[in-house]
C-alpha positions, 0 to 999 in steps of 0.5 A, a space after each residue: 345033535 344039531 350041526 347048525 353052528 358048525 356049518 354056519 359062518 362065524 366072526 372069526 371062522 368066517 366061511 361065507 368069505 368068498 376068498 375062502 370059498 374060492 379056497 376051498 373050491 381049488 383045493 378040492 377040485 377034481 375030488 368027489 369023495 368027501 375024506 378026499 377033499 378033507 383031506 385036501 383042505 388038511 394039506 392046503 392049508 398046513 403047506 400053503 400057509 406059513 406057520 408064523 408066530 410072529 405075527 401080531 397077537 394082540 390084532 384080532 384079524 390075526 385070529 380070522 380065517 380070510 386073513 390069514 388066507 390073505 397074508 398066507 401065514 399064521 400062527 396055529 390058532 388062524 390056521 385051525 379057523 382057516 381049515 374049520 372055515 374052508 370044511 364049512 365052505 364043502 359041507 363039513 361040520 367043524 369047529 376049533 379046539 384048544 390045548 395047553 402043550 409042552 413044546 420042546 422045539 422052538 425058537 430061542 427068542 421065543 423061549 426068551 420072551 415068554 420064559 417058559 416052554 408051555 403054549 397056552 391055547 394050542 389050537 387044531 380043528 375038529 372036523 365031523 366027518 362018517 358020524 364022529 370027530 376027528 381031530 386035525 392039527 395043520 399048524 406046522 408046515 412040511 418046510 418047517 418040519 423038514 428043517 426042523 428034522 420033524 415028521 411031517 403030520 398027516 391027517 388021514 380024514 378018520 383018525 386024530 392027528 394031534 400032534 408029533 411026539 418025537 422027532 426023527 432023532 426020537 427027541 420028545 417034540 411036543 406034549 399035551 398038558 390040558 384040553 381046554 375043549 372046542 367051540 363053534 368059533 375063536 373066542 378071541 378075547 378069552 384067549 388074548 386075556 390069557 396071553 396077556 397074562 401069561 405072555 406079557 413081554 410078547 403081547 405087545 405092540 412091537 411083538 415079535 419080529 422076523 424069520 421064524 423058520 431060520 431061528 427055530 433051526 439055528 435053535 434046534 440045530 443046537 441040540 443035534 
């Protein structure tokens, strides 16, 4: 099997950005065992980027790795690109996956917009790494999850790192309903036309707008 296009450069994984090499470079400096540096990558980009759905879905820059570095926050899909981006950068085959998931913990205007608890095109990063793939997911940062009552996902450069099925409290979090497989790059335009089907008063120009991380714990706030 020929690892070519997951080490190459891609439109939305755009490795050969030097903002992301420069990334890369700082995360694992210091670091010359290749699970290490991976999982360097792992936490630099779930904790140093934003988890922020709220950022304009319908702008394709939204989906790219360089600018989601850039604007430090993204919603899953940019920061699966970013990870799977940064992995290229330090040699690692890599490529993003996809999944329609059940989430049970998110903002009340969230839930409002879109009138359902199902979020088509869920994204993590698969990483090639001592001969198989690896799942990792670094959607959602420590501060959000610590607000939240969340546990923090981890990513241990070997075993797969979904998602977290519960919550402290043992209150179901998440849940996986359908593997839409994995690909070399984001493919944009599939997943736009999903969202404009599925989730039309969200995929507007004016969107959604404001503080996802103080809206999501008022909203779980309710249930504690």
């Amino acid at each position: 099997m020929s690892y070519e296009e997951f080490l190459s450069p891609g439109r939305y994984i755009d490795s050969d950005s030097p903002e992301i090499i420069a990334f890369a470079g700082a995360a694992t400096a210091g670091l010359a065992d290749i699970r290490a540096r991976v999982i360097a990558l792992y936490r630099a980009v779930r904790d140093g980027i934003i988890y922020d759905p709220y950022v304009d879905l319908t702008g394709p820059a939204n989906y790219r790795a360089s600018h989601v570095l850039a604007i430090g926050r993204g919603f899953c899909v940019g920061k699966a690109a970013l990870l799977a981006a940064a992995a290229r950068v330090i040699g690692v085959p890599s490529r993003v996956g996809f999944a329609d998931v059940r989430n049970h913990l998110t903002s009340a205007r969230i839930r409002e917009r879109i009138k359902t608890d199902v979020f088509i095109w869920h994204s993590y990063t698969d990483l090639y790494l001592d001969g198989r793939w690896a799942k990792a997911t670094p959607a959602f940062d420590k501060p959000l999850c610590e607000r939240l009552g969340l546990k923090t996902l981890e990513f241990d450069g070997s075993e797969d790192s979904l998602f977290q099925p519960f919550d402290h409290s043992g209150r179901r979090h998440m849940e996986y309903l359908r593997d839409r497989g994995t690909f070399a790059d984001v493919p944009v335009e599939r997943i736009q036309a999903d969202f404009r089907r599925d989730y039309p008063m969200w995929m507007t120009e004016a969107g959604l707008k404001g503080d996802f991380h103080a809206e999501a714990e008022a909203a779980e706030r309710l249930f504690r």
